[in-house]
N, C-alpha and C positions, 0 to 999 in steps of 0.2 A: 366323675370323681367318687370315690368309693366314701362310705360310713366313716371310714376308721379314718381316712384324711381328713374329713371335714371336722372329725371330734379331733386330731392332731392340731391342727391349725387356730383351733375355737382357742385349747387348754394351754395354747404355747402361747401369750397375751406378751411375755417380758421375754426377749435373749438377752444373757450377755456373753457380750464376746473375750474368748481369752488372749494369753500372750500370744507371742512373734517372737521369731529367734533366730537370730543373728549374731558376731561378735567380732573380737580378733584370736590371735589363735595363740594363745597362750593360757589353755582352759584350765588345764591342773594346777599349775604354777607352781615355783619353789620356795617363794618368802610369801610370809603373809604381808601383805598390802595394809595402809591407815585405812583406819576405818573410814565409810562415808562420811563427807563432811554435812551441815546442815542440822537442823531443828526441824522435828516429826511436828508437821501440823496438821490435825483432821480435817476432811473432806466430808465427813459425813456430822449433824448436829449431834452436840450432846455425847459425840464419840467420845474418851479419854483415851489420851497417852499410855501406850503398856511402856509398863520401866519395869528391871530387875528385883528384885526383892531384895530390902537391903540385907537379909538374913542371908542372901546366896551369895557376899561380896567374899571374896577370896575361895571361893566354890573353885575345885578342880574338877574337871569335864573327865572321866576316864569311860573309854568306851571300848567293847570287844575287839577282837583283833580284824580287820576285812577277811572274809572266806569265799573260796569259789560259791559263784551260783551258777548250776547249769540251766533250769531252764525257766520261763517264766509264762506259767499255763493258763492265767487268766488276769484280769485289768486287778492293778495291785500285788502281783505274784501270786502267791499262794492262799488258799481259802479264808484264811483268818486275818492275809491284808500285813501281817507282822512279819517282814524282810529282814529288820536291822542293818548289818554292816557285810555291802557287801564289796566282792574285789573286782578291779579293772586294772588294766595295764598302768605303769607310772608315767608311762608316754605315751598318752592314748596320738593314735594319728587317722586321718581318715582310711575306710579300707575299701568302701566299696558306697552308691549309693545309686538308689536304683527307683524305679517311680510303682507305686505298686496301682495306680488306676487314676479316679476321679477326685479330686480335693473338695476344698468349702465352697461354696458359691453365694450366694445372695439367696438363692431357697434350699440350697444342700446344706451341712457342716457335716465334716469328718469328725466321725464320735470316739471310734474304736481305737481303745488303746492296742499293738502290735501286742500278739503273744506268743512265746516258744517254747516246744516241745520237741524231745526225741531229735535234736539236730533239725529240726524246721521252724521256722518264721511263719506265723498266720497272719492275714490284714485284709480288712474290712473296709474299702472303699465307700465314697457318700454317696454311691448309687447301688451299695449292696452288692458290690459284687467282691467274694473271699479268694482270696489268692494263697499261695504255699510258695515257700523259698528256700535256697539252701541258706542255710544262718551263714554258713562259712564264707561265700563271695557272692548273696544274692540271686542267683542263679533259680529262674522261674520254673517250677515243677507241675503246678498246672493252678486254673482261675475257674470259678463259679458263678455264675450268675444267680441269686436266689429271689430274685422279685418275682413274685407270684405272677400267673399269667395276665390273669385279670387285671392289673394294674396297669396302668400308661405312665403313672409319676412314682419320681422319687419320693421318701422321704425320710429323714432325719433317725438311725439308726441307735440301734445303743450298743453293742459289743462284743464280746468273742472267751470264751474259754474252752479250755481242753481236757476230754479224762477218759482213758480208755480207749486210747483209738479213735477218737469223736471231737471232734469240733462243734460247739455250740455256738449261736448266733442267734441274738437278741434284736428286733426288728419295729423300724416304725410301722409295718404293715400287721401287725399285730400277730405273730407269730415267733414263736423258737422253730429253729430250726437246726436238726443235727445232721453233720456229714461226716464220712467216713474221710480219717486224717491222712490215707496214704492216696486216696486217688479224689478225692472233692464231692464224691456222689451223694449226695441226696440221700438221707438214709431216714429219715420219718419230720413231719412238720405238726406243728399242734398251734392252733387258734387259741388265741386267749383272750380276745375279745375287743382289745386297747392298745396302742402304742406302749413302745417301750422305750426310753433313752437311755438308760443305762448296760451294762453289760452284765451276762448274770454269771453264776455265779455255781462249778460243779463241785462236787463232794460225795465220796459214798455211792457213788452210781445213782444220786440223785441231781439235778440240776434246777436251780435257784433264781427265779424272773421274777421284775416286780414292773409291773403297767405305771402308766404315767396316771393312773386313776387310784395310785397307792393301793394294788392288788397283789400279794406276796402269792405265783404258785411255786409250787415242786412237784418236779416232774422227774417219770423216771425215766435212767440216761440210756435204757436200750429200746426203750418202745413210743417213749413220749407221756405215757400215760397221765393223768392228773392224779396223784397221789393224796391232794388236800393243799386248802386255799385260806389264805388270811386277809381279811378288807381293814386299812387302813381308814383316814380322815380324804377325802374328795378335798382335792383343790383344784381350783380352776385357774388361780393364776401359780408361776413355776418358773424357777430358771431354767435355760436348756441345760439338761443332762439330769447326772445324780447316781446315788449311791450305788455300787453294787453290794448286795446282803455279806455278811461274813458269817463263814462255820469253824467253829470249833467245838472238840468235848462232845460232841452229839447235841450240838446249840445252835441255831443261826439265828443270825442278830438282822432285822428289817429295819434301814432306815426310810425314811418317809417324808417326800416334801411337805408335809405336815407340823412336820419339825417331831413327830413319835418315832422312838426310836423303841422296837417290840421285841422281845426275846421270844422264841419257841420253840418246842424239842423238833430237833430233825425227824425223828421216826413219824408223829403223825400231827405236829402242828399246835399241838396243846403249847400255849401260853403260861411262860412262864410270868414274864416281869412287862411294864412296859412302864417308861418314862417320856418325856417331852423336854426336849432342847428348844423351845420354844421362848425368843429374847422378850422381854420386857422395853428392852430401850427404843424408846423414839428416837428417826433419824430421817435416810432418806428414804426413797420408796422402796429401794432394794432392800433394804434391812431390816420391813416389816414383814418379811417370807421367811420362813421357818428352814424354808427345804434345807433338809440334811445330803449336802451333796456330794461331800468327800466321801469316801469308802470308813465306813469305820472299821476299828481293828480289835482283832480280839489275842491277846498275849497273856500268859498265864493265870488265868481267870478271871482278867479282866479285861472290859470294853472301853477304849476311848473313841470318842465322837464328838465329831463339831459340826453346828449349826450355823447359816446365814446369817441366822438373827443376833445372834452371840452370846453362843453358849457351849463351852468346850468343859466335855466332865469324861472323870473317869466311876466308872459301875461296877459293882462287883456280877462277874458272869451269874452265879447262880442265884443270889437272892435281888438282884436289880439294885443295893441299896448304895448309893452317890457314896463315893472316897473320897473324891474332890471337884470343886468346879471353879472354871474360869472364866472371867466374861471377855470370850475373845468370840469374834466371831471370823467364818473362815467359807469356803467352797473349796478347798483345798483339800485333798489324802493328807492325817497329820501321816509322821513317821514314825517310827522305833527302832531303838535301836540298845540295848543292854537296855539300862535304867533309867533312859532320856527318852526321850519325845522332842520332835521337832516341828514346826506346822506354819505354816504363810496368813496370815489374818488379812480382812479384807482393807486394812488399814496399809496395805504392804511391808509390815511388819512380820521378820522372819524372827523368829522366838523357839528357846532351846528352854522346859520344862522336865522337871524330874517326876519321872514314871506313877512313883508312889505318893506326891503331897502335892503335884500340882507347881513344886516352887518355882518359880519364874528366875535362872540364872544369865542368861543374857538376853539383849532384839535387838537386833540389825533392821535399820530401816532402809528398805531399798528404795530405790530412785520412784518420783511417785510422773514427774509429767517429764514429756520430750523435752519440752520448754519450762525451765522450773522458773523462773521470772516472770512470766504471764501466766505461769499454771495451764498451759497448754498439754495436750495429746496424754491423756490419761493413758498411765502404764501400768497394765496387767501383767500376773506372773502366775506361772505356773510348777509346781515340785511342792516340797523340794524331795529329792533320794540321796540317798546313801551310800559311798564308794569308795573305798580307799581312801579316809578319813578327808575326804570332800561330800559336801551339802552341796546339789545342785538344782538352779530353779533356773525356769525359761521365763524371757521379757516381753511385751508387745514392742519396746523398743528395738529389736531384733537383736539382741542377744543372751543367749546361756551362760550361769555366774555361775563360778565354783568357790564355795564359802567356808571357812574355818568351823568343823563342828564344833571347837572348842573354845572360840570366844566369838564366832561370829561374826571374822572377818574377808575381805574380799581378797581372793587368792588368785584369782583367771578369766578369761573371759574367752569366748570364740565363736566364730560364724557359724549361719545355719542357709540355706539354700533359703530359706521361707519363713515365714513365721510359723510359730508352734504354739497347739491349745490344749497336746496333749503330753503328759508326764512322760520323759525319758524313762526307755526300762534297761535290764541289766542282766543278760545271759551269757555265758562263757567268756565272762573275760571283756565281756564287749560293752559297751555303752551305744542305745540305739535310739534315736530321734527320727521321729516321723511330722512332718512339717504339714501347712496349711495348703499346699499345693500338691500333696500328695507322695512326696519323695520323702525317702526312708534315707538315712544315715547310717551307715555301724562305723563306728568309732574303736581301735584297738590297738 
């Protein structure tokens, strides 16, 4: 067993595990549905109830119009994580669905979110091996194997982006690695010392990893080179996954199971700002971890991000100084979309906040156990995105909801082959779900 496994295994102490998705199939829907029935009661001590602000009551939701997205080149879409509203068919129907490799197992988990470029589908199976497909009917163009030779085990990977021809891939065997997008070769690898679980993150012909040892490098995207390096706070216990960094403006933003969220200039790493999403509130054990594990985003010069612990703010990009903050806590990508923000807290409360003040105008609480009368089979969720004025999140109960961005309520529901832990994404038109057992969906 190599170095880099046994320090994987040491610093992975806590998984949690995410939704499952499944439904019926009536996912978009045409009338909005009553809202959930029931009383939000916490799970965790000491937690409170999010309610609306009574200053947001009679608030109207208006949000940009849906627009094509062609493709989606890295976990979160685009470098700065800010999607907003995008378009999908109004009768989405299934079109194709096809298995791209290996799923989660008991020492696997499928990390990588699916990403599209140039008319192709990338995906990352939990034994590391990358595949290419035609977006349009799935249709297999060729597979990789990148486990280093040396290696006899799998392990726990973190993700995939695209730029310039290149596919990047982020590695529990402690390596980026870049391939060439038209044929899958092997095109330069670089050691970084540490596991990685998250996906990182390309921009500028530089590309953006951060080790599970809270180590930011950037590297460059034709040679691999180490450009310059930023050390984070060492934690030794961690949920599985987490952030990938955001660029914008000549900025990228490092989040950190640390609960440090660092600002530094792209060109060579000088630090600008750095703050800590790190909660105060006693609860249960998961909620004494900082880790910043959604993707934060960065939209018109500013950063929102949220923390495990519970602490959801938005930053100004250049001087680091707090606009506003929340005490929600989440593991969830929030979203954007015009002047809203949308985001899952780990209370499974889905909540629609306004961009510039934080104000809280509605929460949807979704369903919290299989069994809500014994508080049986705890249900996770995962999203929510953005799409032809549907909010949609995945359940551990097996299924995918499509929800009213404008007041919050429940619109659709439909099946998934498997359960899902990771965020639906949204290229051409398509909506696409990659399940727990490996099988990819495109929806259109």
């Amino acid at each position: 067993m190599s170095q880099i496994m046994k320090n994987s295994r040491l610093l992975m102490m806590l998984v949690i595990a995410l939704g499952v998705l499944t439904g019926c199939d009536t996912f978009l829907g045409t009338k909005e549905a009553k809202p959930l029935p029931g009383k939000r009661i916490s799970i965790l001590t000491q937690q409170r109830s999010i309610e609306p602000d009574a200053s947001a009551l009679g608030h109207k939701i208006v949000l940009p119009a849906p627009v094509p997205n062609e493709d989606w080149p890295q976990a979160g879409g685009y470098a700065n994580h800010a999607m907003h509203h995008m378009r999908v068919g109004k009768a989405l129907q299934e079109r194709w669905n096809i298995s791209i490799g290996q799923g989660s197992s008991d020492e696997e988990r499928l990390m990588a979110q699916p990403i599209v470029a140039e008319d192709r589908l990338y995906t990352m199976d939990s034994e590391t091996v990358i595949s290419a497909f035609n977006i349009k009917n799935g249709d297999e163009i060729w597979s990789s194997e990148i486990t280093p030779k040396e290696e006899d085990d799998d392990l726990i990977n973190g993700g995939l982006a695209y730029e310039n021809g290149k596919v990047f891939a982020t590695t529990g065997f402690g390596q980026v690695v870049a391939l060439e997008a038209k044929s899958g070769k092997v095109l330069w690898r670089r050691n970084v010392g540490a596991p990685m679980r998250s996906a990182p993150t390309a921009r500028g012909n530089r590309v953006f990893a951060i080790t599970v040892t809270n180590k930011l490098f950037a590297l460059h995207g034709q040679t691999g080179a180490v450009l310059w390096t930023h050390s984070g706070i060492e934690e030794v216990t961690n949920l599985l996954g987490g952030g990938s960094p955001a660029v914008d403006s000549g900025v990228v933003v490092a989040p950190y199971s640390s609960g440090e969220l660092v600002a530094l200039k792209v060109e060579n790493g000088q630090e600008l700002w750095a703050d800590s999403l790190s909660g105060v509130r006693r609860g249960s054990a998961s909620t004494t971890l900082s880790t910043i594990r959604g993707r934060p985003i960065i939209d018109r010069g500013i950063v929102f991000a949220i923390s495990n612990s519970g602490q959801f703010a938005a930053i100004n990009l250049r001087t680091g100084r707090r606009i506003w903050e929340r005490p929600i806590g989440g593991i969830e990508s929030p979203w954007i979309a015009g002047e809203y923000l949308f985001v899952l807290s780990n209370n499974t409360d889905l909540i629609a906040l306004g961009r510039l003040n934080g104000r809280i105008y509605w929460v949807t609480a979704l369903p919290k156990w299989e069994d809500p009368e014994d508080r049986e089979g705890k249900i996770t969720w995962t999203g929510p995105i953005l799409a032809s004025d549907r909010l949609i999140v995945a359940g551990s109960t097996g299924e995918a909801m499509s929800l009213s961005p404008y007041n919050g309520r429940t619109l659709g529901k439909v099946d998934m082959p498997d359960g899902v832990t990771i965020s639906p994404i949204v290229a051409k038109d398509s909506l696409l779900f990659l399940s727990e057992d490996a099988e990819l969906v495109s929806y259109r």
